[in-house]
ChimeraX commands (.cxc) that place a marker at each C-alpha (Angstrom):
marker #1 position 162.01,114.85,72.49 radius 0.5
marker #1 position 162.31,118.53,73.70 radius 0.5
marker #1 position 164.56,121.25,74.31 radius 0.5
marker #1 position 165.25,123.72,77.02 radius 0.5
marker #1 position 166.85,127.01,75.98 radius 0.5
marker #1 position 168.26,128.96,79.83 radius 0.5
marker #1 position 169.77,132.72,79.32 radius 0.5
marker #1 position 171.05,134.07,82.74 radius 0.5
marker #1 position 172.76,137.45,83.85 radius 0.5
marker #1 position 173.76,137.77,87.28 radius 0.5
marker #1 position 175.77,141.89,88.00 radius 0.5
marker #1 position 177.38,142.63,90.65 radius 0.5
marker #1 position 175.97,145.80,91.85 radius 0.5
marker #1 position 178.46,146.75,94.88 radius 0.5
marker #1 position 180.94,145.34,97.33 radius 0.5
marker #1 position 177.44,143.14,99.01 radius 0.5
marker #1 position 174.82,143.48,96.07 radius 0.5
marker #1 position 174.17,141.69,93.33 radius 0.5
marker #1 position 171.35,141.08,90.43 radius 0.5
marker #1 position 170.19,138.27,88.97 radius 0.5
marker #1 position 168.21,137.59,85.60 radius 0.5
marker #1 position 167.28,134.65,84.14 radius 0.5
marker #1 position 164.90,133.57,81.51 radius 0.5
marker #1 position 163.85,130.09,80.04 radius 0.5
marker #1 position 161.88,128.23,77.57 radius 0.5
marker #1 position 160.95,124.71,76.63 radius 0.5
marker #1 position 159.95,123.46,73.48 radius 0.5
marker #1 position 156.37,124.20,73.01 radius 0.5
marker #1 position 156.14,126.26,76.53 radius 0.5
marker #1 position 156.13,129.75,77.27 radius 0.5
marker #1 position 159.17,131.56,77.99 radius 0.5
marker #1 position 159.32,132.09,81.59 radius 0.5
marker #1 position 161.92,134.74,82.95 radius 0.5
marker #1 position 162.92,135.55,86.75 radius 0.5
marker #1 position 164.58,138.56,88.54 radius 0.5
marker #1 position 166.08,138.68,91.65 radius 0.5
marker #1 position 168.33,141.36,93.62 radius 0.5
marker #1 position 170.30,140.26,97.03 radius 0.5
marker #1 position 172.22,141.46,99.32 radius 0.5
marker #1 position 174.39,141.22,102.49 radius 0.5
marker #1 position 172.49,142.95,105.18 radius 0.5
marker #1 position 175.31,142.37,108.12 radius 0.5
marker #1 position 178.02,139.73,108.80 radius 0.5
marker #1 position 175.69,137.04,109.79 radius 0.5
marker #1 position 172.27,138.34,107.68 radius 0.5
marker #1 position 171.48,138.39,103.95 radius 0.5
marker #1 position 168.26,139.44,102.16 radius 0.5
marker #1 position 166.91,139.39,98.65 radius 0.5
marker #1 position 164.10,139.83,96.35 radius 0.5
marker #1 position 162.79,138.03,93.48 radius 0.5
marker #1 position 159.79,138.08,90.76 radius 0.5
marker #1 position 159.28,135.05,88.28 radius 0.5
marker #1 position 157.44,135.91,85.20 radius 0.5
marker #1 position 155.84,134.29,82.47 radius 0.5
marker #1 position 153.34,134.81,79.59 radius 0.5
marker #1 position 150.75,135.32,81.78 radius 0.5
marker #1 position 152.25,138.13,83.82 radius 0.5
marker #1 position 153.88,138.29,87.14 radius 0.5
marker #1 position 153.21,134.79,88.92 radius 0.5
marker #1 position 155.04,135.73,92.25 radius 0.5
marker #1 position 156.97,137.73,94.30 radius 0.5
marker #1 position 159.71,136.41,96.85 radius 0.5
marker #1 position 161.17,138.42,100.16 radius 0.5
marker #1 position 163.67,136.48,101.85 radius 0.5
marker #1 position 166.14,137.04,104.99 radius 0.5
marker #1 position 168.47,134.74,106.57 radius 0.5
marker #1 position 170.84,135.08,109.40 radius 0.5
marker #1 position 173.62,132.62,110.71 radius 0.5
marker #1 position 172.67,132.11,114.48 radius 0.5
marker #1 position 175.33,129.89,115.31 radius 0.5
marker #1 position 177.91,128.01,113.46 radius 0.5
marker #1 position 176.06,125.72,112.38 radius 0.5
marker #1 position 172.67,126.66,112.42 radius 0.5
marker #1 position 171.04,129.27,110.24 radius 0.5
marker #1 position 167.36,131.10,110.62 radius 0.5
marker #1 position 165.44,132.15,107.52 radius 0.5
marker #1 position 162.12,134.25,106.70 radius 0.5
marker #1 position 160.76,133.54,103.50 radius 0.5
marker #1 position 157.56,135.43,102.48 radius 0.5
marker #1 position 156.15,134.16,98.94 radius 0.5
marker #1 position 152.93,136.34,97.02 radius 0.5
marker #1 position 151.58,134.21,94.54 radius 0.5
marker #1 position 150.05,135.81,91.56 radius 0.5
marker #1 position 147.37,137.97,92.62 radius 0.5
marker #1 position 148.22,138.23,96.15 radius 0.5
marker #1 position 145.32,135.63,97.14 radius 0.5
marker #1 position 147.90,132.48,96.93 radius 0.5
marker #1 position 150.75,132.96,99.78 radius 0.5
marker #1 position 153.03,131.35,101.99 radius 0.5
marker #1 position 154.98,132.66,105.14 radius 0.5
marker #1 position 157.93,130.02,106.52 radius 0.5
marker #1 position 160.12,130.30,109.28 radius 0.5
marker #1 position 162.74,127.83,109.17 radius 0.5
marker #1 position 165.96,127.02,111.23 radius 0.5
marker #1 position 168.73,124.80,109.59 radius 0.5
marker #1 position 171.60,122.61,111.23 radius 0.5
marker #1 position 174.29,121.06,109.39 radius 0.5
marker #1 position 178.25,120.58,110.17 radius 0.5
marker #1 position 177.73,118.64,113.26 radius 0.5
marker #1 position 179.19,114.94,113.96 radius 0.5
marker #1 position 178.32,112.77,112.68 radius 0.5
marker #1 position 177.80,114.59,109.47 radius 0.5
marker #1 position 174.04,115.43,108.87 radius 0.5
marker #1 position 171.49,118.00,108.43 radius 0.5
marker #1 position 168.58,118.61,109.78 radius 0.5
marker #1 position 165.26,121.30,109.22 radius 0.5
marker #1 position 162.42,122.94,111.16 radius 0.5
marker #1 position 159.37,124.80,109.09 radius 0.5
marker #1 position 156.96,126.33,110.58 radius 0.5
marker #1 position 154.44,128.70,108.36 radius 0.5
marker #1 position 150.86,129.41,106.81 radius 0.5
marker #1 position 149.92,128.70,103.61 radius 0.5
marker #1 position 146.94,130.58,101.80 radius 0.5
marker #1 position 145.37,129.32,98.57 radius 0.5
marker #1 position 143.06,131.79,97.16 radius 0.5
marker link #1:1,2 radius 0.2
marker link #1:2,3 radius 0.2
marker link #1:3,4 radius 0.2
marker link #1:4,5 radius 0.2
marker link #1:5,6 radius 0.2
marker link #1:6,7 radius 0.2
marker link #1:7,8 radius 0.2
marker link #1:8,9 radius 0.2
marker link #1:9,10 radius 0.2
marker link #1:10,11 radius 0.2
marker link #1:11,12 radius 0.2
marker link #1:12,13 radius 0.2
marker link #1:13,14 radius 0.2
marker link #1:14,15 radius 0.2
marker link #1:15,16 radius 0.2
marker link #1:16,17 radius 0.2
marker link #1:17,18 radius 0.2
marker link #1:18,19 radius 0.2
marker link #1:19,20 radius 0.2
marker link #1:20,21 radius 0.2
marker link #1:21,22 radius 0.2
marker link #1:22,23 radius 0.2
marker link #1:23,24 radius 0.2
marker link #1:24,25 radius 0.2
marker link #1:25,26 radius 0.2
marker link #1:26,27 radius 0.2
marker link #1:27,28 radius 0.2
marker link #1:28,29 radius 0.2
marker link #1:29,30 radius 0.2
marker link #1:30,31 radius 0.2
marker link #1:31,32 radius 0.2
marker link #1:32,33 radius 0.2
marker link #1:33,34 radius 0.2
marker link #1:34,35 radius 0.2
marker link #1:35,36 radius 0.2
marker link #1:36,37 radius 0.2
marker link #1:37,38 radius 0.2
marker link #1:38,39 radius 0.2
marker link #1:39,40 radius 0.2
marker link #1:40,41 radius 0.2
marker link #1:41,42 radius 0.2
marker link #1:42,43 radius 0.2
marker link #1:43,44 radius 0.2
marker link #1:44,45 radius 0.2
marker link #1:45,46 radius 0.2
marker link #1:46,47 radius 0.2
marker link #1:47,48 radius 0.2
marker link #1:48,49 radius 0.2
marker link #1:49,50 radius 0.2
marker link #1:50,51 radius 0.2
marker link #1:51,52 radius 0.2
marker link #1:52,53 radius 0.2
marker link #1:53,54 radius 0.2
marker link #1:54,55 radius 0.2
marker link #1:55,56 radius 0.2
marker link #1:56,57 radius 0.2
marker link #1:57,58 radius 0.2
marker link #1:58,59 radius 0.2
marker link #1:59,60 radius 0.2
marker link #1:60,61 radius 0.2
marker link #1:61,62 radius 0.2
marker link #1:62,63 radius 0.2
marker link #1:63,64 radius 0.2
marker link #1:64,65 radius 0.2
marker link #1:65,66 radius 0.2
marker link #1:66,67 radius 0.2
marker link #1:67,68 radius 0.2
marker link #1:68,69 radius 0.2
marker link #1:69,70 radius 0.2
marker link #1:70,71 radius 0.2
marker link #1:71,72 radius 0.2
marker link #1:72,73 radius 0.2
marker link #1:73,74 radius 0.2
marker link #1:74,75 radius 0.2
marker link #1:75,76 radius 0.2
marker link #1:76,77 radius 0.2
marker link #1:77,78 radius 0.2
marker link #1:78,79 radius 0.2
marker link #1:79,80 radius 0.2
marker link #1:80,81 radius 0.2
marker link #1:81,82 radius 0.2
marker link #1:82,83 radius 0.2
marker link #1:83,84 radius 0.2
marker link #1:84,85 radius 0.2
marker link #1:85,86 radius 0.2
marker link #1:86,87 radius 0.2
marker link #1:87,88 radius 0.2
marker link #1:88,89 radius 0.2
marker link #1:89,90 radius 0.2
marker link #1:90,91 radius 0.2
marker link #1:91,92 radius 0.2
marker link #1:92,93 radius 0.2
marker link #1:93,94 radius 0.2
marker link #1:94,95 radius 0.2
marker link #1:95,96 radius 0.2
marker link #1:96,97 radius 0.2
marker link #1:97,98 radius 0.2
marker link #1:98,99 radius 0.2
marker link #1:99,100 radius 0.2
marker link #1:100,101 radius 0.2
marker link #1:101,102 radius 0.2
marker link #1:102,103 radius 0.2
marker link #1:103,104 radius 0.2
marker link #1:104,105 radius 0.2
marker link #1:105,106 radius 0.2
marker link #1:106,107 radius 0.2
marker link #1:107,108 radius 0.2
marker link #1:108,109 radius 0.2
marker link #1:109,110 radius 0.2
marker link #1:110,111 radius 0.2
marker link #1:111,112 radius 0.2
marker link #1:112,113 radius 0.2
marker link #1:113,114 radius 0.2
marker link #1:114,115 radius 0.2
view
């Protein structure tokens, strides 16, 4: 067997900000922590940042911005460094749910570099 020890802070840091921390470890693992800071850009867009770490240093970096469209369908730009900046990804996607019948549906389209 094995156990996971999870610590998380999340501050609010004004009316449409707010920071979250987090760190875990599993039996035998390295800790691992993460860091993240969003915030409501508009009515309809939101954007936020976030770093994981671990015991080998920063592992990667996160930009993300969404922004409802419609009712029920919602853009996002998601931009992920991997350690190093060689290891990437870029991702466009477009979500749909609430309609009838109930279901939801997803578009990606991105790049993906491995170093």
């Amino acid at each position: 067997g094995g156990c996971t020890l999870r610590l998380g802070f999340k501050r609010q840091l004004g009316h449409h900000a707010f920071l979250h921390a987090s760190a875990s470890g599993l039996n035998g693992s390295p800790i691992s922590a993460g860091l993240s800071a969003s915030r409501r850009l508009s009515r309809h867009s939101n954007g936020a940042v976030s770093a994981s770490l671990s015991s080998r240093g920063l592992t990667d970096v996160c930009l993300r911005a969404s922004r409802q469209l419609t009712k029920h369908t919602l853009g996002e730009a998601v931009w992920l460094v991997g350690s190093g900046g060689d290891d990437g990804s870029f991702c466009l996607r477009l979500s749909r749910t609430g309609s009838r019948p109930p279901s939801a549906s997803r578009l990606d389209l991105g790049w993906v570099s491995a170093g």
